[in-house]
Legacy VTK file of the C-alpha trace (Angstrom):
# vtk DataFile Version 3.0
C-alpha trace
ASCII
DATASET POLYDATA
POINTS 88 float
-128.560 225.577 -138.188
-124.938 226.662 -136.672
-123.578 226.982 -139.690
-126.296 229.318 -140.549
-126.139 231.342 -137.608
-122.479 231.780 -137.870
-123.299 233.255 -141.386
-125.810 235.554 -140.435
-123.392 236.789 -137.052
-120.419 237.238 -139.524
-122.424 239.387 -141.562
-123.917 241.639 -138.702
-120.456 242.158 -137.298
-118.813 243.025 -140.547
-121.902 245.410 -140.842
-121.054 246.696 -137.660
-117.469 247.122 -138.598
-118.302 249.635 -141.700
-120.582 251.538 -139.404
-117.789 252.137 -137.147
-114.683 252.616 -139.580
-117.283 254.982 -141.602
-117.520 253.372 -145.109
-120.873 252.800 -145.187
-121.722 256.364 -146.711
-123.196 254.476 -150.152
-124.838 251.478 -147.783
-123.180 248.519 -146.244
-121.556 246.561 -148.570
-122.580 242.772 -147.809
-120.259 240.998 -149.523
-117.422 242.947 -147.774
-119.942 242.306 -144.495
-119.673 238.738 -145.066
-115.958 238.600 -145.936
-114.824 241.042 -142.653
-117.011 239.233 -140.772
-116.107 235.710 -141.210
-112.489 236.291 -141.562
-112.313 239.116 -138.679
-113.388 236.597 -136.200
-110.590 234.109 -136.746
-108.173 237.274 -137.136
-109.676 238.397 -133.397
-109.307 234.961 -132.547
-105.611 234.430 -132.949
-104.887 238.009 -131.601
-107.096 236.767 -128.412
-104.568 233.529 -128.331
-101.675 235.678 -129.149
-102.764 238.143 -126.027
-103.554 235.070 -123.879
-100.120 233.663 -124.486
-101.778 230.574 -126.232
-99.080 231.247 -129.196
-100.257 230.411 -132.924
-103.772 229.181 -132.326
-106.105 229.928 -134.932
-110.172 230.030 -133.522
-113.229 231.903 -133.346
-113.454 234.715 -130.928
-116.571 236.295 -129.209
-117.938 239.220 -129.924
-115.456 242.027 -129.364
-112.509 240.036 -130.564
-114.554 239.394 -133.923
-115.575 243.220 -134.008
-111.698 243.960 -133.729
-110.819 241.220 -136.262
-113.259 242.773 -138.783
-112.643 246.327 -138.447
-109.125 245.471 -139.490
-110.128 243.422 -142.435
-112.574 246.529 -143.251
-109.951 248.914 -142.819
-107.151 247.000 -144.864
-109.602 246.283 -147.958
-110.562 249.790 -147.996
-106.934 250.992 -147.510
-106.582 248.256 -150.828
-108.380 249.531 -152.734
-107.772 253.081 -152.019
-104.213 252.259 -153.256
-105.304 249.814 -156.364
-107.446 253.098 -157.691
-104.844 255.680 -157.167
-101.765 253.430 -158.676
-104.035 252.068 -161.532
LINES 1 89
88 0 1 2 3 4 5 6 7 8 9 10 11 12 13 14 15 16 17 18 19 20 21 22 23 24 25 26 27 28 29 30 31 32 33 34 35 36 37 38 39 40 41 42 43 44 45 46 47 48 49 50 51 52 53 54 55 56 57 58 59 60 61 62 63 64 65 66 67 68 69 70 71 72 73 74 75 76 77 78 79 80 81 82 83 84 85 86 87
């Protein structure tokens, strides 16, 4: 049932992530919503550690730290792929 439920909060905060970097124009994209969300929180998660002096520790982060971590990852894939169209 965690397991679960950390599924289901990665993919409402990588939701929440397109809403506020603007891609979601066409929708929310869930697989991106998954991926942002589940990767953003260990991303906000080591920049929490990093911030709290912790060093090089990789773990989940609450809420805002996972919102942070996944508008990054949104931001990066879309920057990507921006770059993969125009070059290819």
């Amino acid at each position: 049932m965690l397991i679960i439920g950390i599924l289901v909060f990665g993919m409402l905060i990588g939701a929440a992530a397109q809403l506020v970097v603007g891609k979601s124009n066409a929708g929310i994209d869930w697989g991106l919503a998954f991926a942002a969300g589940v990767i953003g929180s260990f991303i906000g998660g080591l920049l929490v550690s990093l911030i709290a002096g912790d060093g090089l520790a990789f773990r989940p982060s609450g809420i805002i730290g996972s919102l942070v971590g996944a508008i990054i990852v949104t931001t990066g894939w879309s920057w990507w792929r921006r770059r993969a169209s125009v070059n290819g």
